[in-house]
C-alpha positions in Angstrom: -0.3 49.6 149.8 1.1 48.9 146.5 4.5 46.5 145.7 7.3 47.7 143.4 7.5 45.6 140.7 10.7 44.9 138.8 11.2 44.7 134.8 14.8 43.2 135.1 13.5 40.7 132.8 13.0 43.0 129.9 16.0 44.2 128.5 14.6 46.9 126.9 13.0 48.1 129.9 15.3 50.8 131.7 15.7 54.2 133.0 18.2 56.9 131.8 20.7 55.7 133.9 20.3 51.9 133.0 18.8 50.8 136.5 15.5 48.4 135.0 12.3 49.9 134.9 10.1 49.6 137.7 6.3 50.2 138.8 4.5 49.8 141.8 1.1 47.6 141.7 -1.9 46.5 143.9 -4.5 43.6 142.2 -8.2 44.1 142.9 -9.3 43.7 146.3 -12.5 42.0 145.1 -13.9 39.9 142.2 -16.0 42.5 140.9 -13.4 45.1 140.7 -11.4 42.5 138.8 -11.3 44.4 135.5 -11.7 47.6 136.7 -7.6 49.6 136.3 -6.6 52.6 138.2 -3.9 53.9 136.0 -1.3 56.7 136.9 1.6 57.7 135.0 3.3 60.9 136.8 4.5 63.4 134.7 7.7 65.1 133.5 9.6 61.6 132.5 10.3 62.5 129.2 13.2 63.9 127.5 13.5 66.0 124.1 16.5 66.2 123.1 20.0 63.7 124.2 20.9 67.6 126.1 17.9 67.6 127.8 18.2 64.3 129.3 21.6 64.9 130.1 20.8 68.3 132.1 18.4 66.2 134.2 20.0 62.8 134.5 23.6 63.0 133.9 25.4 61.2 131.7 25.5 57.3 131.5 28.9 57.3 132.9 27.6 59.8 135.8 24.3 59.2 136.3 22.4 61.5 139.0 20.8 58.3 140.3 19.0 60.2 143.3 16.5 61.9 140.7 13.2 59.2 140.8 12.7 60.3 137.3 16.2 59.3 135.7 16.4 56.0 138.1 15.1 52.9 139.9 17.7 53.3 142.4 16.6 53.7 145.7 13.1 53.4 145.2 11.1 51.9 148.3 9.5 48.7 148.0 6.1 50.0 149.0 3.7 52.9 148.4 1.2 53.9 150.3 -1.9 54.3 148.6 -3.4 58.0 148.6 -5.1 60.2 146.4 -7.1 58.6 143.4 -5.5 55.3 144.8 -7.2 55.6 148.0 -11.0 57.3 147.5 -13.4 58.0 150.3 -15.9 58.1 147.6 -16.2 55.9 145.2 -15.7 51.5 146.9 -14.9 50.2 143.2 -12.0 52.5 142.5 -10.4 51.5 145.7 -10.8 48.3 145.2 -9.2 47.9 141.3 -6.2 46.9 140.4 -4.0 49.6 140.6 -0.3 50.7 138.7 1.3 53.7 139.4 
């Protein structure tokens, strides 16, 4: 299971709608999976052009806070871990740290 992780700290750090940035994260399971990373970094998150952004996420005054992609809000503080996070086959990719 990964934890949500919170960027409050970094002010530059935020989502369209202001809420801070946040990721979820798991370290290794064991010392020799210690540097190996599991990266995932889901699509569609990007905006380009102000009118696009604004056609997804509202405007800062109005944000649509219940799209994951335009806010933090009402994230959960866990994630299960499935897919490339959770492998049948391969013990070392299960075992790395993991950020999605």
């Amino acid at each position: 299971q990964l934890q949500l992780q919170d960027l409050s700290g970094y002010e530059n750090a935020v989502c369209t709608d202001g809420s801070p940035a946040k990721f979820y994260y798991r370290p290794a399971q064991t010392a020799e999976s210690s540097n190996v990373w599991v990266v995932y970094l889901q699509g569609g998150g990007w905006c380009h052009s102000e009118l696009s952004c604004m056609w997804r996420c509202g405007h800062p005054s109005n944000p649509k806070v219940a799209n994951p992609m335009c806010s933090s809000f009402g994230l959960s503080r866990h994630r299960r871990a499935q897919g490339i996070f959770n492998p049948t086959d391969s013990t070392r990719l299960r075992n790395a740290n993991q950020v999605y």
